[in-house]
C-alpha positions as a Python dict, from the first residue, in 0.01 Angstrom:
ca = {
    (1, 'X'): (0, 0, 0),
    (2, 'X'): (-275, -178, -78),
    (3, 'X'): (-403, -450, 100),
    (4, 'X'): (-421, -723, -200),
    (5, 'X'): (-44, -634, -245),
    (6, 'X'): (11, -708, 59),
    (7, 'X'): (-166, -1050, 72),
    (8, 'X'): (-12, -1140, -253),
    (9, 'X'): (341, -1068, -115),
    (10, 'X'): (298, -1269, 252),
    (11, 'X'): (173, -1540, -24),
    (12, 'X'): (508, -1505, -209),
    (13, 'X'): (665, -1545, 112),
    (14, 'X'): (470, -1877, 269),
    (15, 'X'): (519, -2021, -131),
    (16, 'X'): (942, -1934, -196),
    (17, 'X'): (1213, -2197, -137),
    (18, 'X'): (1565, -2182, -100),
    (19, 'X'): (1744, -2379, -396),
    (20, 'X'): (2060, -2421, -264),
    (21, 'X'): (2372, -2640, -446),
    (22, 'X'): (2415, -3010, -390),
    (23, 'X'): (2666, -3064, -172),
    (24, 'X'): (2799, -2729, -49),
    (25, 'X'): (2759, -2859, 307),
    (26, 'X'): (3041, -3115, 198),
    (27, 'X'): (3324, -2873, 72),
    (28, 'X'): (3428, -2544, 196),
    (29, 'X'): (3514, -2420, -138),
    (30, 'X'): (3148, -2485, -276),
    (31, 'X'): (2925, -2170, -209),
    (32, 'X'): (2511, -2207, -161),
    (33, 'X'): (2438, -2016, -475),
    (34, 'X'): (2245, -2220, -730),
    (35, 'X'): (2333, -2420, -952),
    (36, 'X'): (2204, -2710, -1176),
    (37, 'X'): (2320, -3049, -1101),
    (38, 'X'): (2460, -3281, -1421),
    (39, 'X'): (2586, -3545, -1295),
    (40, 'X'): (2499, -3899, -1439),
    (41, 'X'): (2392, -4016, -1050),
    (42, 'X'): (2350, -3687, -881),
    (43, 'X'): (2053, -3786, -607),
    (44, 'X'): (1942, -3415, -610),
    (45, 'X'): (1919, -3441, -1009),
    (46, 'X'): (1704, -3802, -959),
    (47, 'X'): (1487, -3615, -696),
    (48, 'X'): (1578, -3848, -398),
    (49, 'X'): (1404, -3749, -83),
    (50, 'X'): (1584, -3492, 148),
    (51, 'X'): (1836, -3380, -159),
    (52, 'X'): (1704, -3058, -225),
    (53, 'X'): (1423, -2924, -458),
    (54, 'X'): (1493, -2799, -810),
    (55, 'X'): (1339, -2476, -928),
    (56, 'X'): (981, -2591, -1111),
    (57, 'X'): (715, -2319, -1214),
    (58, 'X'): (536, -2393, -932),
    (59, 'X'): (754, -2224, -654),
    (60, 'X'): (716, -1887, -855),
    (61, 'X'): (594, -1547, -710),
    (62, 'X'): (235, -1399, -817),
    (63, 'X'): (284, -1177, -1095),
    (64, 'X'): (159, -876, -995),
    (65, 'X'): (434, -852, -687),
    (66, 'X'): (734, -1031, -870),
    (67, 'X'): (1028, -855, -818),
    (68, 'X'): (847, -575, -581),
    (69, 'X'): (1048, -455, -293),
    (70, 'X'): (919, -572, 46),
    (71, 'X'): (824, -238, 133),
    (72, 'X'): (573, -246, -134),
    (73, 'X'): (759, -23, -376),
    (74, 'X'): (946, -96, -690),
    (75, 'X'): (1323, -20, -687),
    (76, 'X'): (1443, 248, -900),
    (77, 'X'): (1891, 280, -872),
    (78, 'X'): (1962, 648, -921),
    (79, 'X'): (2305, 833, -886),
    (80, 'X'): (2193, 1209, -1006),
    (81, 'X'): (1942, 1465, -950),
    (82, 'X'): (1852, 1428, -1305),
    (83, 'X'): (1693, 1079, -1301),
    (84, 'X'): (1441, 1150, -1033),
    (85, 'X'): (1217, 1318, -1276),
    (86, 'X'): (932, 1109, -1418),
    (87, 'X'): (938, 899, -1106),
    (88, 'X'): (574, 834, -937),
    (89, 'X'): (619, 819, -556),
    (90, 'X'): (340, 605, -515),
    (91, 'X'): (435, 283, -687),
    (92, 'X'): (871, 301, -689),
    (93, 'X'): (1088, 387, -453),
    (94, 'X'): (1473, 505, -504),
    (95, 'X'): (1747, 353, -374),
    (96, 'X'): (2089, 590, -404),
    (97, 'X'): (2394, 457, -617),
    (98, 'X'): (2678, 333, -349),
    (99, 'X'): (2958, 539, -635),
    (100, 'X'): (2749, 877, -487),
    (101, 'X'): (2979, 1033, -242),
    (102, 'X'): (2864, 1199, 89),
    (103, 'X'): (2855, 1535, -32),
    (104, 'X'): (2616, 1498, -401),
    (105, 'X'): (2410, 1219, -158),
    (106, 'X'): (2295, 1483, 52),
    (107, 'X'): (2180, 1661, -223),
    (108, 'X'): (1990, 1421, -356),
    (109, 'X'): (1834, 1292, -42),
    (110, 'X'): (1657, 1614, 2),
    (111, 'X'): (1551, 1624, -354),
    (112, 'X'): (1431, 1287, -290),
    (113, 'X'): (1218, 1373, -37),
    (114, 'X'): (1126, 1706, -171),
    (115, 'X'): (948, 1533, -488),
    (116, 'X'): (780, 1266, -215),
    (117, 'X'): (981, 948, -320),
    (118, 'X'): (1085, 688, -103),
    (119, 'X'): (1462, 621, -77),
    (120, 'X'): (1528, 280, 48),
    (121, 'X'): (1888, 342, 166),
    (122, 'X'): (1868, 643, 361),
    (123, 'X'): (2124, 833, 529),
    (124, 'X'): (2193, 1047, 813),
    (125, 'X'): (2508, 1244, 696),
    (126, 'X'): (2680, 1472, 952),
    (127, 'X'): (2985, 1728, 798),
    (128, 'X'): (3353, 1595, 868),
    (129, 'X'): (3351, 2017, 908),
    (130, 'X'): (3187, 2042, 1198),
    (131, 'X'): (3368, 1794, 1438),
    (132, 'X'): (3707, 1938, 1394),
    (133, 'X'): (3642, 2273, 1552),
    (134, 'X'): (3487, 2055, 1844),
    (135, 'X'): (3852, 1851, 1890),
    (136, 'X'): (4023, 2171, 1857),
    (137, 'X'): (3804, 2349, 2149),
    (138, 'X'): (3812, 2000, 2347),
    (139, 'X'): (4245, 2036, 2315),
    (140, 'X'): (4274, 2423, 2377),
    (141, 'X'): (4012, 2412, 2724),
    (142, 'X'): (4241, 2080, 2833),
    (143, 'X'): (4541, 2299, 2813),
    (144, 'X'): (4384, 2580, 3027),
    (145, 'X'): (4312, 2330, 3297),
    (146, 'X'): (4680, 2200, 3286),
    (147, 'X'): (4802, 2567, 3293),
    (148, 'X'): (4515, 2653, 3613),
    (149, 'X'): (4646, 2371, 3800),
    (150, 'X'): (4994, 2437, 3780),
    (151, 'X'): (5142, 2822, 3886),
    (152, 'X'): (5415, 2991, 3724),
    (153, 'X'): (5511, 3210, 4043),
    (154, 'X'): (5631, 2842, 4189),
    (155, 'X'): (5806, 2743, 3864),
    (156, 'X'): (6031, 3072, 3817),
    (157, 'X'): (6101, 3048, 4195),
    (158, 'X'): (6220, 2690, 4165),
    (159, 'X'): (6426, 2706, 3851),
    (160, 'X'): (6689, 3002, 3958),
    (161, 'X'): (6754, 2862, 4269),
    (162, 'X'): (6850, 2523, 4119),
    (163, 'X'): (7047, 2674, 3857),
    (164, 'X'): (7275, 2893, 4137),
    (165, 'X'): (7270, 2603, 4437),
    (166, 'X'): (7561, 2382, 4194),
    (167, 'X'): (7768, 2656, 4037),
    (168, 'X'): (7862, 2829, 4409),
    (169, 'X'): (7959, 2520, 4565),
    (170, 'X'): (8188, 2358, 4287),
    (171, 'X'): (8362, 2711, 4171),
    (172, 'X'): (8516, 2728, 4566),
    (173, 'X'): (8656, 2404, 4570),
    (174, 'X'): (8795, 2412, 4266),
    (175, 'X'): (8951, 2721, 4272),
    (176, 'X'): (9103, 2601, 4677),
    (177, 'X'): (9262, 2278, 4520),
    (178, 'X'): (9420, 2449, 4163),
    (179, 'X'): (9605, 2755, 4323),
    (180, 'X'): (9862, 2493, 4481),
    (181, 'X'): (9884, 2320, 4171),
    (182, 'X'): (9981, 2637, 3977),
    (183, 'X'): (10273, 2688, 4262),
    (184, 'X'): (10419, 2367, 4249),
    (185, 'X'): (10440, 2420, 3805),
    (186, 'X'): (10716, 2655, 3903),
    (187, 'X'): (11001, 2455, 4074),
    (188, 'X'): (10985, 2216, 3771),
    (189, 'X'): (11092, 2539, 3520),
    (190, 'X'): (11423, 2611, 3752),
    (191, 'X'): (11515, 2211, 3762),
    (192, 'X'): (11446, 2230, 3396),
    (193, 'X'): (11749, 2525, 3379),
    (194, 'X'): (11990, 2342, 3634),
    (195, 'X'): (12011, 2099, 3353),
    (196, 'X'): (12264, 2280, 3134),
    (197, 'X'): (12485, 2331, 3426),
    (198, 'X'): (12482, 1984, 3504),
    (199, 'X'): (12577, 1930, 3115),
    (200, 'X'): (12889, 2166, 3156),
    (201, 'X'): (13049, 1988, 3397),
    (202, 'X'): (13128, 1701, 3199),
    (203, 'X'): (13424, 1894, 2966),
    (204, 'X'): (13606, 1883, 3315),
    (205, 'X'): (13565, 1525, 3282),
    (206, 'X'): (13716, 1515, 2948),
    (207, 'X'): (14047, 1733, 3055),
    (208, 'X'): (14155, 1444, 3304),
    (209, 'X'): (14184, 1148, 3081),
    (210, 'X'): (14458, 1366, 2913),
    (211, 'X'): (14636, 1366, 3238),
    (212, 'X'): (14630, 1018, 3256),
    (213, 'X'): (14734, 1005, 2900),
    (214, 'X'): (15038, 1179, 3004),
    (215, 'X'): (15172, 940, 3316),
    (216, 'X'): (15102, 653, 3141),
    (217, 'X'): (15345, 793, 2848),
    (218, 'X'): (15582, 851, 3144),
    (219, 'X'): (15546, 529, 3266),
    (220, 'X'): (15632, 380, 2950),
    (221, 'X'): (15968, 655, 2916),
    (222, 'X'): (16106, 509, 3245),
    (223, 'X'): (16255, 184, 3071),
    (224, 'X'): (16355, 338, 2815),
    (225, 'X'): (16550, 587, 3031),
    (226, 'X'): (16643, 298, 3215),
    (227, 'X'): (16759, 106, 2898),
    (228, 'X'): (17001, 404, 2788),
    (229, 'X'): (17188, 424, 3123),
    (230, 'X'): (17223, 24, 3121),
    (231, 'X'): (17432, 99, 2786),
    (232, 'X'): (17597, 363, 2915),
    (233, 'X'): (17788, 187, 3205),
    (234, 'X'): (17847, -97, 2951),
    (235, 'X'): (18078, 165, 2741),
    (236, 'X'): (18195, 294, 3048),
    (237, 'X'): (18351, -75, 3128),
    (238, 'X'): (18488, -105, 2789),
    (239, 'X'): (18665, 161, 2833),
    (240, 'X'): (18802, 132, 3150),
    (241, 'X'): (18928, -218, 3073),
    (242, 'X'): (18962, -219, 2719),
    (243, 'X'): (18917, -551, 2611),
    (244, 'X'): (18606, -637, 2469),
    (245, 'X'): (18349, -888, 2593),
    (246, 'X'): (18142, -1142, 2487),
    (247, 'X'): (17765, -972, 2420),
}
């Protein structure tokens, strides 16, 4: 770069001002972009002191470095291979399209800097690719620690002897206290066919209330009998005397 552009753009800087809007200070909803006060008795607008300067010719850059990059260079947006031809890597630079995605951008980085341009918004890409081999290698070597550190001789040892300690000791007691159990079921089958028996004895019952049927019939004979042999002795009288009495 040469050395007047340089002087003319440290000029640009000592001469520029920042216009910003009257009163964004005031009201969070007001940004500080510019922009031109109207109001009938805006102070800013009537050039009161301390308000703020309004853009006049004479806060504007030299010509020759207007709208030049910092770095010297004038900026040139490009998103394809295509537009970098005609370009002249002295006076512009590039500056890569933020649409390009990571895999075209690499692409045209190095064609970039192939043809000698500057590119303003360089990148240092690395491929997604790459790192998830690494994660995978990171994961399998963890594992072969884990399994190192730990033996298997100690866990097949451990496991059968668990597994047989419980069973043995609950199969003998259980087996001691249910063959009494399966003893005492019997008894209650034999009770079960006393029953009946018990049942037959109650016809016996049954043949006794005629007996009682049958002295209480005799019972009730005996006046009658009684009654027949009272008129018996009556006719016997009658006889005997042969005059008849009063009933």
């Amino acid at each position: 770069m040469a050395t007047e552009v340089k002087r003319l753009i440290r000029v640009r800087v000592d001469k520029g001002a920042s216009f910003k809007r009257d009163g964004f200070g005031k009201k969070r909803q007001l940004s500080d972009s510019w922009r031109k006060p109207r109001g009938q008795h805006n102070k800013q607008r009537e050039q009161k002191k301390a308000k703020g300067a309004l853009p006049k010719p004479g806060f504007g850059s030299p010509i020759a470095v207007r709208g030049m990059h910092p770095s010297g260079f004038f900026e040139v947006l490009v998103a394809s291979i295509k537009e970098l031809a005609g370009l002249d890597n002295k006076t512009q630079a590039v500056r890569i399209s933020a649409t390009v995605g990571d895999r075209k951008r690499v692409a045209l980085q190095e064609a970039a800097v192939a043809a000698g341009l500057k590119v303003l918004n360089i990148r240092t890409i690395t491929p997604k690719a790459k790192k998830a081999p690494a994660k995978v290698a990171a994961k399998d070597e963890g594992k072969a620690k884990k399994d190192e550190k730990k033996p298997v001789k100690s866990k097949a040892a451990a496991t059968p002897a668990k597994k047989e300690a419980p069973k043995a000791k609950p199969a003998s007691k259980s087996e001691e206290k249910k063959a009494p159990a399966k003893k005492e079921a019997k008894p209650k089958v034999e009770k079960a066919a006393e029953a009946p028996a018990k049942k037959e004895k109650v016809p016996a019952k049954t043949t006794k209330a005629p007996a009682k049927s049958a002295e209480k019939a005799a019972d009730e004979e005996k006046p009658k009998a009684a009654a027949k042999t009272a008129s018996a002795t009556k006719a016997k009288k009658k006889t005997d005397s042969g005059v008849k009495k009063n009933e």
